[in-house]
PyMOL CGO cylinders between C-alpha atoms (Angstrom):
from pymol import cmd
from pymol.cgo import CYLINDER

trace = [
    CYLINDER, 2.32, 0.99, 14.39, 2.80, -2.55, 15.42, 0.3, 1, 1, 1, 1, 1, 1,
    CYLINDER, 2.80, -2.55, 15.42, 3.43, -3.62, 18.78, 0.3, 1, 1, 1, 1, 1, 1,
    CYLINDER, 3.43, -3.62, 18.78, 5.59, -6.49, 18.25, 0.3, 1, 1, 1, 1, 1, 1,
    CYLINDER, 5.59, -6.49, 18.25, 8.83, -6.46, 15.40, 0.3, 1, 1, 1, 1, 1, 1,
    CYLINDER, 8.83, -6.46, 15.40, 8.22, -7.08, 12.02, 0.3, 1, 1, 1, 1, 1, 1,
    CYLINDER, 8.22, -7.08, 12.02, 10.93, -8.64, 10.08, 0.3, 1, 1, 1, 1, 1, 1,
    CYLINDER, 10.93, -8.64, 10.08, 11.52, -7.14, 6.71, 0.3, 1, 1, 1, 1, 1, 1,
    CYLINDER, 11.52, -7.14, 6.71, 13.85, -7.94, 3.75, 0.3, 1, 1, 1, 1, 1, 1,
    CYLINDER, 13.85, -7.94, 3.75, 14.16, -6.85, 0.17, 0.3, 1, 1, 1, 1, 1, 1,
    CYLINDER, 14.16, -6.85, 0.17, 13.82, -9.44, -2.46, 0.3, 1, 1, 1, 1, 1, 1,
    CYLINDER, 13.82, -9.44, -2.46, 15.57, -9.03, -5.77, 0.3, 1, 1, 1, 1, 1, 1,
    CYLINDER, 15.57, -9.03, -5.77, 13.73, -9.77, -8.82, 0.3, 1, 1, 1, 1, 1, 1,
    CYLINDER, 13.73, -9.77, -8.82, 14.97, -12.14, -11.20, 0.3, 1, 1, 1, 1, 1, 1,
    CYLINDER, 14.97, -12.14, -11.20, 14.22, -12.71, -15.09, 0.3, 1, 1, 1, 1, 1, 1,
    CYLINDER, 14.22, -12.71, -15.09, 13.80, -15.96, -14.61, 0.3, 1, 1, 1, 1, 1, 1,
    CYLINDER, 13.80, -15.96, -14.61, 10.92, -15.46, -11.83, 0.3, 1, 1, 1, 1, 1, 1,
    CYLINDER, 10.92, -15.46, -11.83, 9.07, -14.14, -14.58, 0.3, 1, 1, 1, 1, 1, 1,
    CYLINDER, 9.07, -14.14, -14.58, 6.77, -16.45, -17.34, 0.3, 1, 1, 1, 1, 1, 1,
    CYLINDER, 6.77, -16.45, -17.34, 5.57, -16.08, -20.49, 0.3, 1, 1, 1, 1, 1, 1,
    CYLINDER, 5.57, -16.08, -20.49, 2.53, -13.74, -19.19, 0.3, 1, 1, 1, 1, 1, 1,
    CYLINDER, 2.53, -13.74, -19.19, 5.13, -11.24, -17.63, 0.3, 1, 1, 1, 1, 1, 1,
    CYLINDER, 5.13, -11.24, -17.63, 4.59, -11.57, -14.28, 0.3, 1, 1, 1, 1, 1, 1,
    CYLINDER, 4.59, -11.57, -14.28, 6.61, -13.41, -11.57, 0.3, 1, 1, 1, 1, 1, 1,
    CYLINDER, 6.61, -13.41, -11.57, 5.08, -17.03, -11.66, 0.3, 1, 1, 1, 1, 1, 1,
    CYLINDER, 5.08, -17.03, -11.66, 2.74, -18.17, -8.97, 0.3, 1, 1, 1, 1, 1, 1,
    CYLINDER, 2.74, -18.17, -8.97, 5.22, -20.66, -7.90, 0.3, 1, 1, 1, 1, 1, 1,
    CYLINDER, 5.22, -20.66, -7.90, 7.94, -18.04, -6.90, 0.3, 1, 1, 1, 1, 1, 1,
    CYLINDER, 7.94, -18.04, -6.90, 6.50, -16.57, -4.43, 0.3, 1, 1, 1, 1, 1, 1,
    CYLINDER, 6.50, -16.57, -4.43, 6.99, -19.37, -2.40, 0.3, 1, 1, 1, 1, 1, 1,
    CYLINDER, 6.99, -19.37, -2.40, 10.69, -19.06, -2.84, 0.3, 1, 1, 1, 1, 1, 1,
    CYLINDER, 10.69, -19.06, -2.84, 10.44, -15.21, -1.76, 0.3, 1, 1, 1, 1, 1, 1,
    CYLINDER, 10.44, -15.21, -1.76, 8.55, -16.81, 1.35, 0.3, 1, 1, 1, 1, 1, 1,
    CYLINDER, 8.55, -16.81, 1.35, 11.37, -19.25, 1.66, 0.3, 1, 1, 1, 1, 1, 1,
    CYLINDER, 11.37, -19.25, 1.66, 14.19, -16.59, 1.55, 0.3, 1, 1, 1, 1, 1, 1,
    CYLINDER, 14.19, -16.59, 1.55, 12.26, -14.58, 4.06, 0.3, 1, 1, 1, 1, 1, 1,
    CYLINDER, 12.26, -14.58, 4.06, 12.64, -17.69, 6.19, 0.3, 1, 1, 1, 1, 1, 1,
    CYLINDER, 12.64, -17.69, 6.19, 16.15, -18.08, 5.61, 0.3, 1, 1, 1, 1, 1, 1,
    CYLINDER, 16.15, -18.08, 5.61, 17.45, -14.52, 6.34, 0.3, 1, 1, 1, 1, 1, 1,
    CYLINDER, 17.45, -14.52, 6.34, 14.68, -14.14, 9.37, 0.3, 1, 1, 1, 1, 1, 1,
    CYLINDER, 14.68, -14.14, 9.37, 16.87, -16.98, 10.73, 0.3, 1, 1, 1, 1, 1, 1,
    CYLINDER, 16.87, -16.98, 10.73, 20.50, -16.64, 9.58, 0.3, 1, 1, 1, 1, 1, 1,
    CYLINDER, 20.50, -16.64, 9.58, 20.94, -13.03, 8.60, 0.3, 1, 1, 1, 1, 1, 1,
    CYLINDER, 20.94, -13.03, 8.60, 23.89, -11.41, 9.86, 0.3, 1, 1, 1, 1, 1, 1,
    CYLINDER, 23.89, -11.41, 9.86, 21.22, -9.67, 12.55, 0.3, 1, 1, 1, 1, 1, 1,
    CYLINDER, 21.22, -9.67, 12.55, 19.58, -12.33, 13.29, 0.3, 1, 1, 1, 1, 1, 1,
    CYLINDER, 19.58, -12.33, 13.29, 21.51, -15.46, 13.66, 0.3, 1, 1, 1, 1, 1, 1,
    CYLINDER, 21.51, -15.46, 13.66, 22.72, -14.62, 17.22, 0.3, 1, 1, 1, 1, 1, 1,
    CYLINDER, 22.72, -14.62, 17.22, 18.84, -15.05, 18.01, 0.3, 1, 1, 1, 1, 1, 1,
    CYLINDER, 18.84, -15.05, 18.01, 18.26, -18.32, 16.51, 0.3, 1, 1, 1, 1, 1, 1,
    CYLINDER, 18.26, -18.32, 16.51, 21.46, -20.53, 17.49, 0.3, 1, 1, 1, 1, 1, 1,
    CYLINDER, 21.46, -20.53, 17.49, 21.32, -24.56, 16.40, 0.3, 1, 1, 1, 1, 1, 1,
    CYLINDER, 21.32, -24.56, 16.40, 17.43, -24.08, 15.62, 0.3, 1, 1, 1, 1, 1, 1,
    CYLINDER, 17.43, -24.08, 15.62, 16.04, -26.73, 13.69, 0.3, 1, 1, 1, 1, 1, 1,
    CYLINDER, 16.04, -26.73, 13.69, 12.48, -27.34, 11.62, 0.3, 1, 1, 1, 1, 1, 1,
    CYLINDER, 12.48, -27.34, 11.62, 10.73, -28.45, 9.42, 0.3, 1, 1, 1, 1, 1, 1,
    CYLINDER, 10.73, -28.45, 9.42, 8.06, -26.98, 7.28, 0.3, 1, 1, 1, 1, 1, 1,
    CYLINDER, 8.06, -26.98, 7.28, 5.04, -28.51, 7.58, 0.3, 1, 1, 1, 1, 1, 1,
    CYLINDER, 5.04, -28.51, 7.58, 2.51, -25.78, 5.18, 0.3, 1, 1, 1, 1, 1, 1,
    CYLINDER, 2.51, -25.78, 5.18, 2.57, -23.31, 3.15, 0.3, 1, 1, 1, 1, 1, 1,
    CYLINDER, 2.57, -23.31, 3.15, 0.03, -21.10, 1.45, 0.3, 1, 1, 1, 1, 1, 1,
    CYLINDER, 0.03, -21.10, 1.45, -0.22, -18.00, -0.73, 0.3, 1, 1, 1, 1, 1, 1,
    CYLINDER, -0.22, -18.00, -0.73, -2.93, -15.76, -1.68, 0.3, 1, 1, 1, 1, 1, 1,
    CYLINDER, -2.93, -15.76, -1.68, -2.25, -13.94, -4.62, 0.3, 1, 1, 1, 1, 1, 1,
    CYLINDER, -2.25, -13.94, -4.62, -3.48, -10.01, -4.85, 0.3, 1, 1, 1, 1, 1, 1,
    CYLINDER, -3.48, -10.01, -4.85, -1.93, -8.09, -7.51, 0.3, 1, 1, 1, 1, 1, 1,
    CYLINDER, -1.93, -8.09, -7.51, 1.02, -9.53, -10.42, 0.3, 1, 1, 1, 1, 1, 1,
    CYLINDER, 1.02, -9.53, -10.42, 4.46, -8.60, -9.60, 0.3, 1, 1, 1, 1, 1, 1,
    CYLINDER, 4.46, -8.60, -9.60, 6.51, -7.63, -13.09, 0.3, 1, 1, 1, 1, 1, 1,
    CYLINDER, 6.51, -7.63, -13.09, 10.34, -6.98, -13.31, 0.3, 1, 1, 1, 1, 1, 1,
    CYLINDER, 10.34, -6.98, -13.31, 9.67, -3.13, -13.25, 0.3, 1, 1, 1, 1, 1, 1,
    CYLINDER, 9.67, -3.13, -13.25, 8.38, -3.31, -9.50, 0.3, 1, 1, 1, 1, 1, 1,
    CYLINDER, 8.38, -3.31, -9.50, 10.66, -3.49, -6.14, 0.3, 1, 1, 1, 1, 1, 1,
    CYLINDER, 10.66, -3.49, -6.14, 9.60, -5.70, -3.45, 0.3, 1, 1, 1, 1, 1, 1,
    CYLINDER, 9.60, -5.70, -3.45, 10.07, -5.91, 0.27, 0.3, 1, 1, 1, 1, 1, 1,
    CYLINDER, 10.07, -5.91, 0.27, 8.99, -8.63, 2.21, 0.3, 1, 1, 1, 1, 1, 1,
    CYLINDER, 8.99, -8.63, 2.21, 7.71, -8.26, 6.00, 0.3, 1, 1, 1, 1, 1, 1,
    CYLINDER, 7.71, -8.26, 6.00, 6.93, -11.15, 8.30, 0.3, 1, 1, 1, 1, 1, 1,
    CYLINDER, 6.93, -11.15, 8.30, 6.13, -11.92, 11.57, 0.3, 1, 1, 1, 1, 1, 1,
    CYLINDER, 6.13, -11.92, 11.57, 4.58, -14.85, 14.19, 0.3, 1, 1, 1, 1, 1, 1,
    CYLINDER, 4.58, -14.85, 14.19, 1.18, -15.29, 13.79, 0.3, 1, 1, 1, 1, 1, 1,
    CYLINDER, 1.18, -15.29, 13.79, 0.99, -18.09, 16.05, 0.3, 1, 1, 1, 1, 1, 1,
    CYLINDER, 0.99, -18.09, 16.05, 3.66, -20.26, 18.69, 0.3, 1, 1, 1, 1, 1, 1,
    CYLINDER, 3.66, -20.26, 18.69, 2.20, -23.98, 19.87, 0.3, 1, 1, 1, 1, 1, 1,
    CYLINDER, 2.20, -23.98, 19.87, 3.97, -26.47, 21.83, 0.3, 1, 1, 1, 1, 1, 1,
    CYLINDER, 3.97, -26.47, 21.83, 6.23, -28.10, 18.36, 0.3, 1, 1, 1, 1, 1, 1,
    CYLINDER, 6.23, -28.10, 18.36, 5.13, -25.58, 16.25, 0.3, 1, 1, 1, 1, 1, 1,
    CYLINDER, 5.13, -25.58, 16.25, 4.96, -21.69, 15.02, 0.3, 1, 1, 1, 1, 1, 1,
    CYLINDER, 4.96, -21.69, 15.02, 3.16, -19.63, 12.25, 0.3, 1, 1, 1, 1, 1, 1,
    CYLINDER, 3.16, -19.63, 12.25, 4.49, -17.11, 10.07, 0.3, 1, 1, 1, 1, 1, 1,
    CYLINDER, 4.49, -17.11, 10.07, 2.64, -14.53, 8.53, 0.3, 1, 1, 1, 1, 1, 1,
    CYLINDER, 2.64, -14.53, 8.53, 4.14, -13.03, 4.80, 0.3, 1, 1, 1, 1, 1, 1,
    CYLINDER, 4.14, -13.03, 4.80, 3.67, -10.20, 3.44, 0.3, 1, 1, 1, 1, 1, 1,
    CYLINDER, 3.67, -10.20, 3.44, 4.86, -9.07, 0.09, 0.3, 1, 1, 1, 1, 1, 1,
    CYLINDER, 4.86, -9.07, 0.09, 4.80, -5.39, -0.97, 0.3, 1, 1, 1, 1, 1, 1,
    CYLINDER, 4.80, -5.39, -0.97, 6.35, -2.35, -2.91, 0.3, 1, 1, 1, 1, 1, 1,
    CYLINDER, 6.35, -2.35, -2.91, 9.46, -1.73, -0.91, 0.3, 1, 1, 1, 1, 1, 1,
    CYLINDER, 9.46, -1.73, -0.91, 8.85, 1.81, -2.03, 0.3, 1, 1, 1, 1, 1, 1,
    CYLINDER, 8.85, 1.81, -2.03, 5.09, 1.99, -0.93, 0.3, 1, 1, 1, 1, 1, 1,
    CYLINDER, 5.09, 1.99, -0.93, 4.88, -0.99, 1.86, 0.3, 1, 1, 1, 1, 1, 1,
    CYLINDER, 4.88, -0.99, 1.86, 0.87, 0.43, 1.79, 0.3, 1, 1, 1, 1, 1, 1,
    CYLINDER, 0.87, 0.43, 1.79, 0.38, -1.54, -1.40, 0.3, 1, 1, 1, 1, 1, 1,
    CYLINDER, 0.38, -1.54, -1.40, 0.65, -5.48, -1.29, 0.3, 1, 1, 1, 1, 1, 1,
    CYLINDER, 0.65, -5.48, -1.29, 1.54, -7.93, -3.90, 0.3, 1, 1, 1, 1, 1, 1,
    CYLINDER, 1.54, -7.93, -3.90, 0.57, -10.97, -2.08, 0.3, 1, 1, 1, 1, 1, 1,
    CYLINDER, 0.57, -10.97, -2.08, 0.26, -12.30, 1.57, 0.3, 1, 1, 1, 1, 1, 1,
    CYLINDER, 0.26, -12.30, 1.57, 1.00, -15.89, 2.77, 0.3, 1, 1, 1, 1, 1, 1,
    CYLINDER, 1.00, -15.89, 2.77, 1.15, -18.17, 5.68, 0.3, 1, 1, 1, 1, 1, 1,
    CYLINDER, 1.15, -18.17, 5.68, 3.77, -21.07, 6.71, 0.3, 1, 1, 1, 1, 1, 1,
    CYLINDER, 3.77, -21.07, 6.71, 3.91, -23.50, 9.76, 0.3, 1, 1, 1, 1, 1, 1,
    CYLINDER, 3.91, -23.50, 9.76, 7.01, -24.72, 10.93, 0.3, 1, 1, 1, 1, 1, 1,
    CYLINDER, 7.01, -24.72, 10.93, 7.41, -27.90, 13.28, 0.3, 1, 1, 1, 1, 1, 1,
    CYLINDER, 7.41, -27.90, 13.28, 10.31, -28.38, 15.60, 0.3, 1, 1, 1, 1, 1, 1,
    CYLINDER, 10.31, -28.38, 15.60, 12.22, -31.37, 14.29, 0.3, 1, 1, 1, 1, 1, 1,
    CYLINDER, 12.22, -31.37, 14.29, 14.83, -33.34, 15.21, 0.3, 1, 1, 1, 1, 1, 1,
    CYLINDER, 14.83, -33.34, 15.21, 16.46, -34.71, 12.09, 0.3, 1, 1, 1, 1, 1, 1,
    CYLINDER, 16.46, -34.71, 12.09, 19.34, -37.32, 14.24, 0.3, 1, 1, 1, 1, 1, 1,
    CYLINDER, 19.34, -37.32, 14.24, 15.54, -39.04, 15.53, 0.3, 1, 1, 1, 1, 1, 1,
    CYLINDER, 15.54, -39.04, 15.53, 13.55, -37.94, 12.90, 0.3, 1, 1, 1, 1, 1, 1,
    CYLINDER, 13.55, -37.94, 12.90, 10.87, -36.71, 14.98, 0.3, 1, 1, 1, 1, 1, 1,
    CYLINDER, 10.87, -36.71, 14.98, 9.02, -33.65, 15.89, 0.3, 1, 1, 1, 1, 1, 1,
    CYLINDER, 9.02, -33.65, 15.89, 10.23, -32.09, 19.51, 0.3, 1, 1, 1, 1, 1, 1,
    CYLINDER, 10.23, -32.09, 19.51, 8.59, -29.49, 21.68, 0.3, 1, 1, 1, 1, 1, 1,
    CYLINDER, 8.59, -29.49, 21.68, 9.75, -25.41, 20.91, 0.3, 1, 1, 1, 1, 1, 1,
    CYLINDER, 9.75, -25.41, 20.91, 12.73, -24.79, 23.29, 0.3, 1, 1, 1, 1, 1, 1,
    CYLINDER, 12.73, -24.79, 23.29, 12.01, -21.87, 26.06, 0.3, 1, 1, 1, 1, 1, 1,
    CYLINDER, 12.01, -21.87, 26.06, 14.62, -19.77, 24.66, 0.3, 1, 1, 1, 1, 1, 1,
    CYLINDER, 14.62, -19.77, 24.66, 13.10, -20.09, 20.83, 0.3, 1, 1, 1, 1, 1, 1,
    CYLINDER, 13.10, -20.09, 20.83, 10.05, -19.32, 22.57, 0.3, 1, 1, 1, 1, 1, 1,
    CYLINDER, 10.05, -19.32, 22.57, 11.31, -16.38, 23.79, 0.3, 1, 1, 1, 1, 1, 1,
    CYLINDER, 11.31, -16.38, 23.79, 13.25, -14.76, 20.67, 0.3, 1, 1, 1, 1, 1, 1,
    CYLINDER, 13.25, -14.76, 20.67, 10.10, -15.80, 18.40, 0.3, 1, 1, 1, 1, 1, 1,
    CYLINDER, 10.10, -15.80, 18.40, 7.87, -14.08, 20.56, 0.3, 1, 1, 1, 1, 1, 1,
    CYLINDER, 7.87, -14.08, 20.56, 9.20, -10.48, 20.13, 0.3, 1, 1, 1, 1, 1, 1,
    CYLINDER, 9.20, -10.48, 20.13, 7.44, -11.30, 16.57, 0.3, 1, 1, 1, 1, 1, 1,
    CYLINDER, 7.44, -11.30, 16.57, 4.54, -12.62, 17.61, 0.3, 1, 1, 1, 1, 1, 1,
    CYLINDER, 4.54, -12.62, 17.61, 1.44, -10.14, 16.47, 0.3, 1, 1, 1, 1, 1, 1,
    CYLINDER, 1.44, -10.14, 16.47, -1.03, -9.35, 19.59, 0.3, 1, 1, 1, 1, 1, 1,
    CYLINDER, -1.03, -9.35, 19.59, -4.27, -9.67, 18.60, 0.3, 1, 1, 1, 1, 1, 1,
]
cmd.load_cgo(trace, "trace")
């Protein structure tokens, strides 16, 4: 068992993630990634956590391990990987929200503190340090 939190959502499958090979195209998984950001950090749960936080994303990677197809049910689980001084890692994991043992794909994403009115990066606030690193994974 982990000893830091692990954020987990289910993501719903949609025919139209699917292409003509029937599996969910490569290029979808980086929406699941994306919704995983979105509800880490504006979930009914969460949002309380995360007040006025601003980025921007900066990368964004996927490696792909086994096809997902519309028969299969997927969970994804992500955590902090890494905090700097402007920016933060997330870790991805997609797997079978009925078997979390077997994994789809896995991914990375870095995120830059950003203030859009100056259009600049800015440094992580203390208090986003703080609620970010209850996620952060101790190595």
């Amino acid at each position: 068992m982990a000893d830091f939190e692990i954020f987990s959502t289910d993501i719903d499958l949609r025919f139209r993630d699917v292409d003509a090979m029937g599996h969910v195209n490569n290029a979808v998984y980086f929406t699941y990634f994306e919704y995983g950001r979105l509800k880490f950090f504006y979930s009914a749960d969460q949002k309380d956590k995360f007040p006025g936080f601003a980025f921007i994303l900066a990368h964004v990677s996927c490696d792909f391990i086994r096809p997902v197809t519309l028969d299969d049910t997927l969970q994804l689980q992500m955590w902090v990987k890494e905090i700097g001084g402007k920016s933060f890692k997330f870790h991805y994991q997609l797997v079978d929200a009925d078997d979390p043992a077997f994994t789809f794909a896995t991914g990375e994403s870095v995120q830059v503190c950003f203030d859009y009115q100056k259009n600049r990066s800015i440094t992580i606030s203390e208090d986003l340090h703080i609620q970010l690193s209850a996620y952060l994974e101790q190595a």
